[in-house]
PDB file of N, H, CA, C and O in Angstrom:
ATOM      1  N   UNK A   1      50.550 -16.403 -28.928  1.00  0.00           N
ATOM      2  CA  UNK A   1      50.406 -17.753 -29.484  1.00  0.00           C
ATOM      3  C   UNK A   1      48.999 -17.948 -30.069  1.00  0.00           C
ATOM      4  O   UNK A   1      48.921 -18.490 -31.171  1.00  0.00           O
ATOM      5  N   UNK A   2      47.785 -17.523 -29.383  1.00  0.00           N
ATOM      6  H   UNK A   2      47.849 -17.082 -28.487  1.00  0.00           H
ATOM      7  CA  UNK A   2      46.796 -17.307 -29.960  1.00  0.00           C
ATOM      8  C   UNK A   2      46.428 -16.927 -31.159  1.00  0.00           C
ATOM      9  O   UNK A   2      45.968 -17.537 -32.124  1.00  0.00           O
ATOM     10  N   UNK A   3      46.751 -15.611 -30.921  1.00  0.00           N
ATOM     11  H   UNK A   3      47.125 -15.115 -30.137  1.00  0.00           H
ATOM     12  CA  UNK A   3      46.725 -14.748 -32.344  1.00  0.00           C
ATOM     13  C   UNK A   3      47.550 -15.707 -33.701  1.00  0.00           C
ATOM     14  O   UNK A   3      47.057 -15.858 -34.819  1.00  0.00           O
ATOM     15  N   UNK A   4      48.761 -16.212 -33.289  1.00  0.00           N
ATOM     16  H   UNK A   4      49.162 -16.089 -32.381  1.00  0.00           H
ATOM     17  CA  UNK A   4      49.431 -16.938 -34.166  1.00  0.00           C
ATOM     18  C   UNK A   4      48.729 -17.665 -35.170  1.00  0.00           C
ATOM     19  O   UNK A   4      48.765 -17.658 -36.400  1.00  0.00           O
ATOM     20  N   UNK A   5      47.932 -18.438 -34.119  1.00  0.00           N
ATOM     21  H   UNK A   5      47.902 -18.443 -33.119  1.00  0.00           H
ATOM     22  CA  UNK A   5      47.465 -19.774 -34.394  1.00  0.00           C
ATOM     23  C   UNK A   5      46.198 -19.214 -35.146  1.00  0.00           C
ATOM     24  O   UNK A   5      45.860 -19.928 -36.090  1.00  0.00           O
ATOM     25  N   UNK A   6      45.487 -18.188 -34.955  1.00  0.00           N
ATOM     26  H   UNK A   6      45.761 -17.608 -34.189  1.00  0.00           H
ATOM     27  CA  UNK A   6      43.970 -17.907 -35.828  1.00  0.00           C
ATOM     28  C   UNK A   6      44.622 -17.344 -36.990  1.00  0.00           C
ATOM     29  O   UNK A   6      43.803 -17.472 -37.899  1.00  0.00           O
ATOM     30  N   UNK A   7      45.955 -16.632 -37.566  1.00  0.00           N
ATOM     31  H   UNK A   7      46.621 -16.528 -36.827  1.00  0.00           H
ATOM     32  CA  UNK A   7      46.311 -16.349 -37.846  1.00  0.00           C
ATOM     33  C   UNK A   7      46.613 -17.678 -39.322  1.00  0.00           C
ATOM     34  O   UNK A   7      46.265 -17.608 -40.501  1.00  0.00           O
ATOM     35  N   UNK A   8      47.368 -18.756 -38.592  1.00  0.00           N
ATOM     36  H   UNK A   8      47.651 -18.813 -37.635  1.00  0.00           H
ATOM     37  CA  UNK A   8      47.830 -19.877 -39.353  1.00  0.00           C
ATOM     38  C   UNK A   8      46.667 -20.555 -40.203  1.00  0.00           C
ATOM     39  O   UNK A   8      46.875 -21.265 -41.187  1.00  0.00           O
ATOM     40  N   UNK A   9      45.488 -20.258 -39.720  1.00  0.00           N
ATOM     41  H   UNK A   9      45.318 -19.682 -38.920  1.00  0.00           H
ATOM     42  CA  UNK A   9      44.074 -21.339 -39.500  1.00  0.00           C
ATOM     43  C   UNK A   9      43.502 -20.072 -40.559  1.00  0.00           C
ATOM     44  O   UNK A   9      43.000 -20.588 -41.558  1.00  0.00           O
ATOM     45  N   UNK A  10      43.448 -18.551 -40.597  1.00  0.00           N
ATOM     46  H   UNK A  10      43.856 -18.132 -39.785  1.00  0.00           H
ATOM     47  CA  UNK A  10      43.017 -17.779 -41.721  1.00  0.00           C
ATOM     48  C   UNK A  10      43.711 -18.083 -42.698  1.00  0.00           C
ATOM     49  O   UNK A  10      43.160 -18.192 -43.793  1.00  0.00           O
ATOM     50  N   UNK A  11      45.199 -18.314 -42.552  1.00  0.00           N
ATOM     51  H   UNK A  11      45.647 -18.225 -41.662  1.00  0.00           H
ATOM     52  CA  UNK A  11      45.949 -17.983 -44.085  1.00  0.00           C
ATOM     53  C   UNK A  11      45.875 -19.569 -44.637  1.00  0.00           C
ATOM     54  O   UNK A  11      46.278 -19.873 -45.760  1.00  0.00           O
ATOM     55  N   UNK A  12      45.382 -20.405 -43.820  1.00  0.00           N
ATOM     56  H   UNK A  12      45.055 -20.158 -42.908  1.00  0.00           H
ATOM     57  CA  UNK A  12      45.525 -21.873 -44.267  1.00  0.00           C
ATOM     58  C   UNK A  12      43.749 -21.863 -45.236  1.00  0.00           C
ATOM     59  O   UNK A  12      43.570 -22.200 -46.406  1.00  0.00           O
ATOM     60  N   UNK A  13      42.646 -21.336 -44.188  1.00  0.00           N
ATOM     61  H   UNK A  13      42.791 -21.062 -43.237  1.00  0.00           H
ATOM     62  CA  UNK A  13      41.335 -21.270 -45.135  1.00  0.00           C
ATOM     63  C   UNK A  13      41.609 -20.545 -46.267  1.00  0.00           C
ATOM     64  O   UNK A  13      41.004 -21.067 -47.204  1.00  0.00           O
ATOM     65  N   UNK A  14      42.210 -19.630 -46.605  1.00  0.00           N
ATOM     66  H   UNK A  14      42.701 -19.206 -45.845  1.00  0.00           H
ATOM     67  CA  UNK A  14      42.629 -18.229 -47.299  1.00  0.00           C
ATOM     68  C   UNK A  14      43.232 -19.296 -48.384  1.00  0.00           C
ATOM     69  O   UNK A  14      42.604 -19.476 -49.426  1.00  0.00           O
ATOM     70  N   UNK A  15      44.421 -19.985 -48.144  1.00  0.00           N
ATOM     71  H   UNK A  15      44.931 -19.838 -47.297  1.00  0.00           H
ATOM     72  CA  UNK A  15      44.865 -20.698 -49.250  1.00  0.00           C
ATOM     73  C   UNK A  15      43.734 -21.645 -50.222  1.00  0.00           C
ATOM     74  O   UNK A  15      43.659 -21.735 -51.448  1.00  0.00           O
ATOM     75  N   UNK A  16      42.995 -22.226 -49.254  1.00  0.00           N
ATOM     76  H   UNK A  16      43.056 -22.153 -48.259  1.00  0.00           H
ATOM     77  CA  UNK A  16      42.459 -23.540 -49.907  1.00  0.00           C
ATOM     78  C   UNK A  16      41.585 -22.630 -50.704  1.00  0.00           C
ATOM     79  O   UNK A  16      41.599 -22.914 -51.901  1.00  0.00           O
ATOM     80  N   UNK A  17      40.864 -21.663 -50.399  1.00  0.00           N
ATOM     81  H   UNK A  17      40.852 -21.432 -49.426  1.00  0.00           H
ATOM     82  CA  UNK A  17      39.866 -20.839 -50.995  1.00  0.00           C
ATOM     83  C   UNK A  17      40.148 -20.602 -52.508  1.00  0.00           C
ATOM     84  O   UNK A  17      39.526 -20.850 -53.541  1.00  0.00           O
ATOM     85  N   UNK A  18      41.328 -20.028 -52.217  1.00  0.00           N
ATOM     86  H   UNK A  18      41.834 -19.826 -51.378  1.00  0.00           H
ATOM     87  CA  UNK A  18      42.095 -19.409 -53.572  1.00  0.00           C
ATOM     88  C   UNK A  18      42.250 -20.768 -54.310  1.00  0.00           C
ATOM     89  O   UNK A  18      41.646 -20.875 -55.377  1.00  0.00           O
ATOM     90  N   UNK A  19      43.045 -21.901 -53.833  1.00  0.00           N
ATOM     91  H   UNK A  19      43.536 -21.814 -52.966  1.00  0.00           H
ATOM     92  CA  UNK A  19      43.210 -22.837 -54.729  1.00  0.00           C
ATOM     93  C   UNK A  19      41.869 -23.814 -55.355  1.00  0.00           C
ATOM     94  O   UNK A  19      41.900 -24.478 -56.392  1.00  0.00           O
ATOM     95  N   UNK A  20      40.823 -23.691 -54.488  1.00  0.00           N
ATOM     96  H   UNK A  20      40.798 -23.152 -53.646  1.00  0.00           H
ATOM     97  CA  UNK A  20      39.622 -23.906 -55.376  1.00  0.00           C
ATOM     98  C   UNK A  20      38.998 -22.853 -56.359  1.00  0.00           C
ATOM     99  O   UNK A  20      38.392 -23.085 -57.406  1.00  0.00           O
ATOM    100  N   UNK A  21      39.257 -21.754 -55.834  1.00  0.00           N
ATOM    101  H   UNK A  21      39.749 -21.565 -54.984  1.00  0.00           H
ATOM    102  CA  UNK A  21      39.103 -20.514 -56.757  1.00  0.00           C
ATOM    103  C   UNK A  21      39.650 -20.567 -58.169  1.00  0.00           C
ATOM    104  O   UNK A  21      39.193 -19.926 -59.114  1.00  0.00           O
ATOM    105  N   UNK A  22      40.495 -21.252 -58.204  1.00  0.00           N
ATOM    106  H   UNK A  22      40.867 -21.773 -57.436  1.00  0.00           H
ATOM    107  CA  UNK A  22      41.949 -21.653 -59.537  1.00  0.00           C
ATOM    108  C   UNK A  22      41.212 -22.378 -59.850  1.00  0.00           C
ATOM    109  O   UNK A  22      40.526 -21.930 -60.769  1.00  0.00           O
ATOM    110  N   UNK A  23      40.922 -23.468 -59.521  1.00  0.00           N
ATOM    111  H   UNK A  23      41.479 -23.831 -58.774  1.00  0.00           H
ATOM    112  CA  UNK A  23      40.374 -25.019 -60.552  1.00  0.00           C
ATOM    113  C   UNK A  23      39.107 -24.566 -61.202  1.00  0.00           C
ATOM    114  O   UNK A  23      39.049 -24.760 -62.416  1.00  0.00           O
ATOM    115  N   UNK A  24      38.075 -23.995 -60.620  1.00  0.00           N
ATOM    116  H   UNK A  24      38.123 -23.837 -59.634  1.00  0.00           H
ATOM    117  CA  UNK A  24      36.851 -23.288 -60.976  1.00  0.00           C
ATOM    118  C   UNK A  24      37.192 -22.908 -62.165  1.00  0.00           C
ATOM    119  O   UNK A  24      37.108 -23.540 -63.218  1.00  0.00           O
ATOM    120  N   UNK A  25      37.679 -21.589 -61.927  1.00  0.00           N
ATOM    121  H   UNK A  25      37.748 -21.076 -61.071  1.00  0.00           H
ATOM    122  CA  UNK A  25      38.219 -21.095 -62.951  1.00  0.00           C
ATOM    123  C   UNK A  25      39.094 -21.385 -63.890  1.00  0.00           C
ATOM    124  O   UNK A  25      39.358 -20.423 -64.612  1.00  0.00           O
ATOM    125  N   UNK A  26      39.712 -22.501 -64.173  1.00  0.00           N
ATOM    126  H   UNK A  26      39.498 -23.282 -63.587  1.00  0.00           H
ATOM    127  CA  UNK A  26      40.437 -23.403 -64.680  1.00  0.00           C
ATOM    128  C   UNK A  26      39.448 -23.992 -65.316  1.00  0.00           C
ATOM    129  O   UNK A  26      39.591 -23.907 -66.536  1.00  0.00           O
ATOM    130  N   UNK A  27      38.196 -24.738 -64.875  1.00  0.00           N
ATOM    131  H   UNK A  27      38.079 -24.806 -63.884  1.00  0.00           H
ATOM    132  CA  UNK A  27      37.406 -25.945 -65.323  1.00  0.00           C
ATOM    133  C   UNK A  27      36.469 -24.852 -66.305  1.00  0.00           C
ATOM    134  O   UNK A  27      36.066 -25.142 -67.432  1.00  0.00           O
ATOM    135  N   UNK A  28      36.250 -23.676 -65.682  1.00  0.00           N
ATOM    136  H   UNK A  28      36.577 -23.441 -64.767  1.00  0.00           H
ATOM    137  CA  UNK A  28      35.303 -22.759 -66.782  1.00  0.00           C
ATOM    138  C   UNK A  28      36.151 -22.612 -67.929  1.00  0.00           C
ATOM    139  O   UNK A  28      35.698 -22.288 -69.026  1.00  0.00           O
ATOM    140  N   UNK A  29      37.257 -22.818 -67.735  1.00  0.00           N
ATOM    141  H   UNK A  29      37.625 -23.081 -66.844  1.00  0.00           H
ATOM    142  CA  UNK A  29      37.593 -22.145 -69.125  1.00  0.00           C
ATOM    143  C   UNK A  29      37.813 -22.998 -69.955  1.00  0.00           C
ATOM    144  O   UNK A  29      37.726 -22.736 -71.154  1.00  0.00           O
ATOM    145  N   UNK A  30      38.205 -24.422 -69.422  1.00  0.00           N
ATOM    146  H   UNK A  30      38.276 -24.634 -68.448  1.00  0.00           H
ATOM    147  CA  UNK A  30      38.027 -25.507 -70.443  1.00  0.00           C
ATOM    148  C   UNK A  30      36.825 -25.625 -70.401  1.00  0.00           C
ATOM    149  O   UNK A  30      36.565 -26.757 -70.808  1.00  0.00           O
ATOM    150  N   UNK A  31      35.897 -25.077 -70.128  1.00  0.00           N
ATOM    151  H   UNK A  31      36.108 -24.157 -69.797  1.00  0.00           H
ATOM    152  CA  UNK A  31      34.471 -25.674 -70.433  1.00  0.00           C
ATOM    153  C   UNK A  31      34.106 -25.199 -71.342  1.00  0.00           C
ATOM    154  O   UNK A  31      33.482 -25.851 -72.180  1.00  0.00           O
ATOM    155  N   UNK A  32      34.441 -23.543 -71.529  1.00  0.00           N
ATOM    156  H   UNK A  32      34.947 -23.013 -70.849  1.00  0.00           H
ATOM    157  CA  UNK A  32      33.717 -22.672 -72.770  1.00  0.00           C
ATOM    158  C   UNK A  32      34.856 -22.805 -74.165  1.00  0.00           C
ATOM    159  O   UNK A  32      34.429 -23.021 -75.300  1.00  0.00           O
ATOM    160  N   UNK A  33      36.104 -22.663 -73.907  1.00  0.00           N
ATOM    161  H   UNK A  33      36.451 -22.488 -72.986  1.00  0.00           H
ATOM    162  CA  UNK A  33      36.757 -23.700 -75.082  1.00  0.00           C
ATOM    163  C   UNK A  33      36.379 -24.740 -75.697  1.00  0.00           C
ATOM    164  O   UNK A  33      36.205 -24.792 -76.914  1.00  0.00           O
ATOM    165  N   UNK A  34      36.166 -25.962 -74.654  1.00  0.00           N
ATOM    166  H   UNK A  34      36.307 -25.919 -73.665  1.00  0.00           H
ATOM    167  CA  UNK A  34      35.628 -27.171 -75.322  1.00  0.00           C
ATOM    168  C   UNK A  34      33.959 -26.743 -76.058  1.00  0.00           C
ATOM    169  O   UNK A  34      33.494 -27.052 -77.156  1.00  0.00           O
ATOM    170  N   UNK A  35      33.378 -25.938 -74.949  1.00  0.00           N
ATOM    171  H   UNK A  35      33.756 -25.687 -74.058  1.00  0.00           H
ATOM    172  CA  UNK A  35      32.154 -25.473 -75.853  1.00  0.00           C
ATOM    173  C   UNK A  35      32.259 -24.775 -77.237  1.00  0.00           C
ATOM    174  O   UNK A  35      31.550 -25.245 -78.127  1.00  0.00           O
ATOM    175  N   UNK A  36      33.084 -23.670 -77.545  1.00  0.00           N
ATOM    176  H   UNK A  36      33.660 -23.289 -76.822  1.00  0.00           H
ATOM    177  CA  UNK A  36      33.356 -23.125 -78.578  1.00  0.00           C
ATOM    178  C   UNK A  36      33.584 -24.054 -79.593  1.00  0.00           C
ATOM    179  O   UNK A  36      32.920 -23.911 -80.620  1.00  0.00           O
ATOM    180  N   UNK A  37      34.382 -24.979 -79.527  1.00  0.00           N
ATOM    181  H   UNK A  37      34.921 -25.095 -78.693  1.00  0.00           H
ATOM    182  CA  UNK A  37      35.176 -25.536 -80.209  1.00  0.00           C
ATOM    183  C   UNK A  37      34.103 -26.934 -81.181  1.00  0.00           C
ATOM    184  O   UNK A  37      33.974 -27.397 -82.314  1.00  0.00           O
ATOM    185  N   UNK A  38      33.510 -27.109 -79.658  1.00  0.00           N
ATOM    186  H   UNK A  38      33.615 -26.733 -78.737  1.00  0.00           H
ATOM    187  CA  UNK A  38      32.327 -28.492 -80.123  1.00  0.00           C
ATOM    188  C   UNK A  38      31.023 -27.553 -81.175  1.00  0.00           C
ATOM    189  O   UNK A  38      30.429 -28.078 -82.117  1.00  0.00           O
ATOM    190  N   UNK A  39      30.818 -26.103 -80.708  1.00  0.00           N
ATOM    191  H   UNK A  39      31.300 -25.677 -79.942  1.00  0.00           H
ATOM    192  CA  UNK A  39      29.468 -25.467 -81.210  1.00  0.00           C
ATOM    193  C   UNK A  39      30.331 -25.172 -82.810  1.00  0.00           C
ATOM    194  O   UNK A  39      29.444 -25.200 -83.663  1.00  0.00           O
ATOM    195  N   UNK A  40      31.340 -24.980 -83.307  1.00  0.00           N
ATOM    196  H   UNK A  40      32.060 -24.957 -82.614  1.00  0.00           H
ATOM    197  CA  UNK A  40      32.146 -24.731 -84.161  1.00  0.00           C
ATOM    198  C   UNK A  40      31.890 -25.824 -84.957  1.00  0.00           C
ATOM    199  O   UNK A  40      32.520 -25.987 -86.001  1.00  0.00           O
TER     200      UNK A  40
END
């Protein structure tokens, strides 16, 4: 049950990580688009 539970609590940090990992990288890329686009 232990193990379970550090288990649930890694793959739960593990998720959020990744899904801020996405927006980051999401927000960079509209950033250098909108940059391209505005330096254009």
């Amino acid at each position: 049950m232990i193990f379970d539970g550090k288990k649930d609590v890694s793959s739960r940090i593990k998720n959020l990580y990744l899904s801020i990992l996405n927006r980051v990288m999401y927000g960079h890329e509209i950033f250098i688009f909108f940059h391209v686009h505005v330096t254009k």
